[in-house]
Every structure is written in C-alpha cells, then in structure tokens.
C-alpha positions as CSV (number, residue, x, y, z in Angstrom):
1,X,10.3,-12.2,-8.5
2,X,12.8,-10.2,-10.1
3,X,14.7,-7.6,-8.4
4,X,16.6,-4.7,-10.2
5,X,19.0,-1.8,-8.9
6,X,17.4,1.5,-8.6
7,X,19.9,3.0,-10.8
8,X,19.3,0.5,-13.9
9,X,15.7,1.0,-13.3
10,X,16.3,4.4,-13.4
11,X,18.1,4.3,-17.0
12,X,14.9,1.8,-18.6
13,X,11.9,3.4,-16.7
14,X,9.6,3.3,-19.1
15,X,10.9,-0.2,-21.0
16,X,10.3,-1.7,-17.7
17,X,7.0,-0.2,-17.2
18,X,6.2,-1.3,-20.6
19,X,7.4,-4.7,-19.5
20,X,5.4,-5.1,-16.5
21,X,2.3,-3.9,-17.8
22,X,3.0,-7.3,-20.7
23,X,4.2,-9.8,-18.4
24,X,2.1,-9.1,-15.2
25,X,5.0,-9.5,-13.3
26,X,6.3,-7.2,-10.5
27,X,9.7,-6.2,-10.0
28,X,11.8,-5.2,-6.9
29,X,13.8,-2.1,-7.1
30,X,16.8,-2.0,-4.7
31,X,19.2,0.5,-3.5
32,X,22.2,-0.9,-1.8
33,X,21.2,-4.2,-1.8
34,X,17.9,-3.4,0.0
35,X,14.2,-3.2,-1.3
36,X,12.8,-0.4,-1.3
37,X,9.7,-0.3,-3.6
38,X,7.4,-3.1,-5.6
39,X,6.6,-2.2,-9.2
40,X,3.6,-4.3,-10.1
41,X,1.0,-4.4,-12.9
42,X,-2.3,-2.3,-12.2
43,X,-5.5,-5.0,-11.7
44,X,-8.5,-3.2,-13.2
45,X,-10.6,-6.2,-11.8
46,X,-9.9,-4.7,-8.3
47,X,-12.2,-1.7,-7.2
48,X,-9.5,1.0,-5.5
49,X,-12.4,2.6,-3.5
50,X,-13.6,-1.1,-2.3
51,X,-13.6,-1.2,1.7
52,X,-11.9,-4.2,2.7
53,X,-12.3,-3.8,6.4
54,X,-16.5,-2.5,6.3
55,X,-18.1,-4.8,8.8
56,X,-15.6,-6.1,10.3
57,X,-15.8,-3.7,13.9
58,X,-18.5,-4.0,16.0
59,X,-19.5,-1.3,19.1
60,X,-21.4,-2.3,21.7
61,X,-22.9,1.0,23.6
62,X,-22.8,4.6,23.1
63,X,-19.5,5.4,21.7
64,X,-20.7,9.3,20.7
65,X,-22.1,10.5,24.1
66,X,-19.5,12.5,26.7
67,X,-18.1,10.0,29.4
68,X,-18.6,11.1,33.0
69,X,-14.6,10.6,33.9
70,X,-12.6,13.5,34.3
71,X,-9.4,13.3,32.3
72,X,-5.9,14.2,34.0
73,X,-5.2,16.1,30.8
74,X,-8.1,17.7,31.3
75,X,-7.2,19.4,34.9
C-alpha cells in the first residue's frame, strides 16, 4: 500500500482521487511520518446501511422492565 505525505497529497488532491477511483488502490496519508487517514476507492457492491452486527446479541429476560435494586446514585 502506498503511503504519501499530507502535504503532497495536499498539492494533487484531486489527481490522486482520480487515481484511486482507476486503480482501486488505497493510499496512506502521513503527517510526520505517522498515518493518519486511509484514502480508498468507494465499493458500490457494499450496502452503507447494511447491519453487520443484527443478530448477533441475544437477551435472555426482561431487559425493559424497572429493576427492584436501589441505586447509590440514586440516594
């Protein structure tokens, strides 16, 4: 993966954009030597709103119903 100061990404923005969006390949952007952000190509294929995590908790009990334990924030 290629990585690129934020300052040169800065100066070819849009080229880069252009770039990824061609390749499909993300890029790095740095600051001092350290990443800070991932610039990747957008994957229509992959639904934004999906839930990933949907059915994966399960409750056993009343969960909505008042508890009968008095809280010490409470007092």
């Amino acid at each position: 993966m290629k990585t690129l100061a934020a300052a040169k990404f800065k100066a070819k923005c849009l080229a880069l954009i252009d770039n990824i969006a061609q390749d499909h390949e993300s890029i790095i952007i740095t600051k001092h030597g350290k990443p800070l952000v991932k610039v990747m190509p957008f994957d229509e294929n992959k639904d934004i709103n999906q839930k990933p995590l949907k059915g994966a908790a399960t409750y056993i009990g009343d969960i909505v119903s008042p508890i009968d334990v008095e809280w010490e924030a409470a007092k």
